[in-house]
C-alpha positions in Angstrom: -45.9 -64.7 24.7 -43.8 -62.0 22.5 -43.7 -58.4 23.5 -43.9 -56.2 20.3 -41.2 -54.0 20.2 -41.5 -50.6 20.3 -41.3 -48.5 16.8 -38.1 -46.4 16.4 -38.4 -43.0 17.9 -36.7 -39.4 16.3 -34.3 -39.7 19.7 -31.4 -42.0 19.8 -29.9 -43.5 17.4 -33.0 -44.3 15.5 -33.0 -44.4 11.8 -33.8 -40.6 11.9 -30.6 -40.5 13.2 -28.6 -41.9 10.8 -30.8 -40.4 7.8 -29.5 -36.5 9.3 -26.0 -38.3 9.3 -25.9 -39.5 5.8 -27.3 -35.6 5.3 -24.8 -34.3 6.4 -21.9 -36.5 5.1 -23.2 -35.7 1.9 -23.5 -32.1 2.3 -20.0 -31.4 3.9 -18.7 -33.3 1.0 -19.6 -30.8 -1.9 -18.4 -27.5 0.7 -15.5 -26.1 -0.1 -15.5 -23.7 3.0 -16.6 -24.3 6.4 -20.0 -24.3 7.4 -22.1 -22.8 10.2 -24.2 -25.3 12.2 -27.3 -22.7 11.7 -26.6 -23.0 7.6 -26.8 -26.7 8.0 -29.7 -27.0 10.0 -31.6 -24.6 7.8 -31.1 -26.7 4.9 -31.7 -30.0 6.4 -34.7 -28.8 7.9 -33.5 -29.6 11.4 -32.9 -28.2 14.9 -29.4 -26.9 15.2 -28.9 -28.3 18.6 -29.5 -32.0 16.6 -27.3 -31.5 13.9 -24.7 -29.7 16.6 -24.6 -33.1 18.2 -24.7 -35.3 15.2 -21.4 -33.2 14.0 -19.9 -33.9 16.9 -21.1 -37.6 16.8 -19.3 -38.0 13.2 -16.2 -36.7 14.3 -15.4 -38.3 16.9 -16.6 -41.4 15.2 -14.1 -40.7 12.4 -11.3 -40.6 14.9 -12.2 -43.2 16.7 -12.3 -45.5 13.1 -8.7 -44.0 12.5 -10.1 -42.7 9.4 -8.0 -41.2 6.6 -9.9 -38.0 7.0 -11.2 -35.8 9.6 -14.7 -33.4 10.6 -13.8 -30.4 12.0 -14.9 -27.4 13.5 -12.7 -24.1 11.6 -13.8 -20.8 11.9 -16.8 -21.3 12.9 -18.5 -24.1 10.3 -17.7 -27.7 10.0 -15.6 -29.4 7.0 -13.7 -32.7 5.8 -9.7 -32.6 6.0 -7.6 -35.3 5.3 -6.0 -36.7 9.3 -2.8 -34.6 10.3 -1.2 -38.9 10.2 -1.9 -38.6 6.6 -0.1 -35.7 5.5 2.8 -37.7 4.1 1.0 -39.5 1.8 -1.0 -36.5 0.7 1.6 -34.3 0.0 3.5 -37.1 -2.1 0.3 -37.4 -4.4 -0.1 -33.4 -4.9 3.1 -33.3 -5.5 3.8 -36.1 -7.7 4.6 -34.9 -10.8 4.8 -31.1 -9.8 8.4 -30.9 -9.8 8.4 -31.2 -14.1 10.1 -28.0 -15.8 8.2 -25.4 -16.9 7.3 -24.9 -20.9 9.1 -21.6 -22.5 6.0 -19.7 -22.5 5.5 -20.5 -19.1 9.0 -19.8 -18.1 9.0 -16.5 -21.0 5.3 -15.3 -18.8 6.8 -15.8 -14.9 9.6 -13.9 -16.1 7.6 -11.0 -17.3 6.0 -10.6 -14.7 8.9 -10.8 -12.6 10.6 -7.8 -14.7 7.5 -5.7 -15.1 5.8 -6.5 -12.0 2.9 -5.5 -11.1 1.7 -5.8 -14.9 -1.9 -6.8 -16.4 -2.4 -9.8 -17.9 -2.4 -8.1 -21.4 0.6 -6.5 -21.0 2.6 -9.6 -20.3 0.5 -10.7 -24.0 1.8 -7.5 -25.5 5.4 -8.3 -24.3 5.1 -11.7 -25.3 3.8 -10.8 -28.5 0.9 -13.8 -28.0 -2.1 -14.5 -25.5 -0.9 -15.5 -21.9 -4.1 -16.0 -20.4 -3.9 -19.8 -19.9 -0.3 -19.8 -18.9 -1.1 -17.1 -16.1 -3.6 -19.0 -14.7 -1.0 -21.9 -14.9 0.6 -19.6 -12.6 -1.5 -18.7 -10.6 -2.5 -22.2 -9.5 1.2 -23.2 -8.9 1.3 -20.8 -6.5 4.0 -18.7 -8.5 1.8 -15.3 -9.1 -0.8 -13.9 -7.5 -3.2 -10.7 -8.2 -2.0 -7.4 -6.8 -4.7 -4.8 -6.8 -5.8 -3.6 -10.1 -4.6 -0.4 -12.6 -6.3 2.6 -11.4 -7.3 4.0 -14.8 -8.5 0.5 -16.6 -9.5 -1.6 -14.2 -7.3 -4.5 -15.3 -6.2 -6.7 -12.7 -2.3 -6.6 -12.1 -0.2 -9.4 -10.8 3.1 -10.1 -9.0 5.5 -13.0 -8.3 5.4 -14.7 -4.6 7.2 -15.8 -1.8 7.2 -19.4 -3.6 8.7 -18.2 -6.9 11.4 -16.3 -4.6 11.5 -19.9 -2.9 12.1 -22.0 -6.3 14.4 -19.3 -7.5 16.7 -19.7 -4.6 16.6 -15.6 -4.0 16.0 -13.1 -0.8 14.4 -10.7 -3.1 13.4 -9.5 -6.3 16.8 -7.4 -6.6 18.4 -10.4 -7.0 17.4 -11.0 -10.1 19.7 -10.7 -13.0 20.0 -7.5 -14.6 18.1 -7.3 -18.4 20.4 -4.4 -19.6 23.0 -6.7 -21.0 20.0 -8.4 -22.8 18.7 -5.8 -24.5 18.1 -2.0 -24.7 15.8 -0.3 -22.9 11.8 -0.8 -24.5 9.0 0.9 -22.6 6.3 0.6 -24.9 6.0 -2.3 -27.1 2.9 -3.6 -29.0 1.7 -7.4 -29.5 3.3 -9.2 -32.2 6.0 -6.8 -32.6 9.4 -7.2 -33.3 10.4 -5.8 -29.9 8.0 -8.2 -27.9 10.0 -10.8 -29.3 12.9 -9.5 -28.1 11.9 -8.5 -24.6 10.7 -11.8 -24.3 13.6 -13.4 -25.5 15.8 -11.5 -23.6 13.5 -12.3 -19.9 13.7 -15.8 -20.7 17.7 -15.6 -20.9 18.0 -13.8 -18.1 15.6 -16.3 -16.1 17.7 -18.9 -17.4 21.2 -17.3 -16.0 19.1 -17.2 -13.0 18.3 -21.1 -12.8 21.8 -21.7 -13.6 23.0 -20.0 -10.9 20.2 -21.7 -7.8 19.8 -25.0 -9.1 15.9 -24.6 -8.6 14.1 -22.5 -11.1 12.3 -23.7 -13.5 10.8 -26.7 -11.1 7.8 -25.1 -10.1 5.0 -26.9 -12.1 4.1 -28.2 -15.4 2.8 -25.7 -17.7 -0.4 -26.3 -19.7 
């Protein structure tokens, strides 16, 4: 005589169980921000003390597996990050192919900003005598400029060079940059397309250049799109 066996409950590791863990692999995946136990269990439809457990259940699973990435609780939600073991290879995939010069407008727009910083994104196209928008998000992304408040009377956001471009350049501060004066005469106000954006633009780029000659690193920041 066979005993039936029982039908699964919603405790353990019934398939319940494993449905809220598939949930929430699938959820975490799409984040890209750590999130709170009591967002996760609101969307799910579950009780938070379940999907607390079943968090904690993944991740240590994860680490017991050795797997390449990682579940973790950051300021106080839950997210994937690639295992602290893995770093290596990480890095060496972001960074493959990151180390290409940069285009002369990109070079020409970093330069700029480094002269006229902090300056709006049209005034680096006004000095440049063309649009800059893509290039300064280019920028941006590499890590190279970053937004610096915004101009009081228009609103425009302003940007400024990092740390990293400092970095790359091989200086200890902006004042080490080369001096523009023997580049060209002072030009305060200059309108795009005009003869004397070419020229202060010209005249950046040349002194960015003496720049890279003399640290060896600038100009290696990123390619430029």
């Amino acid at each position: 005589m066979h005993q039936k066996s029982a039908p699964p409950t919603s405790g353990g590791e019934g398939p319940a169980d494993a449905g809220l863990r598939a949930e929430l692999e699938a959820v975490l995946m799409v984040v890209d921000e750590p999130v709170a136990e009591g967002r996760l269990a609101g969307v799910l439809e579950r009780p938070r003390a379940e999907v607390a457990a079943a968090l904690c259940e993944l991740s240590a699973e994860y680490t017991a597996q050795g797997r390449g990435f990682d579940l973790r609780l950051v300021a106080g939600g839950w997210r994937f990050y690639s295992r602290d073991s893995c770093s290596a290879a990480v890095d060496r995939f972001l960074l493959d192919g990151q180390q290409a010069r940069l285009t002369q407008a990109a070079l020409e727009t970093l330069a700029v900003v480094a002269y006229r910083q902090p300056v709006s994104r049209s005034r680096v196209s006004a000095v440049r005598g063309v649009n800059c928008d893509g290039v300064m998000r280019t920028l941006v992304q590499r890590g190279l400029v970053e937004e610096a408040g915004s101009e009081p009377e228009t609103g425009a956001i302003l940007y400024r060079t990092t740390n990293y471009f400092l970095e790359r350049m091989g200086l200890r501060g902006l004042d080490e940059l080369p001096e523009l004066a023997p580049f060209l005469p002072e030009v305060d106000d200059v309108e795009a397309e005009s003869l004397e954006g070419t020229m202060i633009a010209e005249a950046v780029a040349a002194a960015a250049a003496q720049a890279a000659d003399g640290s060896g690193e600038a100009g290696r920041a990123g390619p430029d799109r």
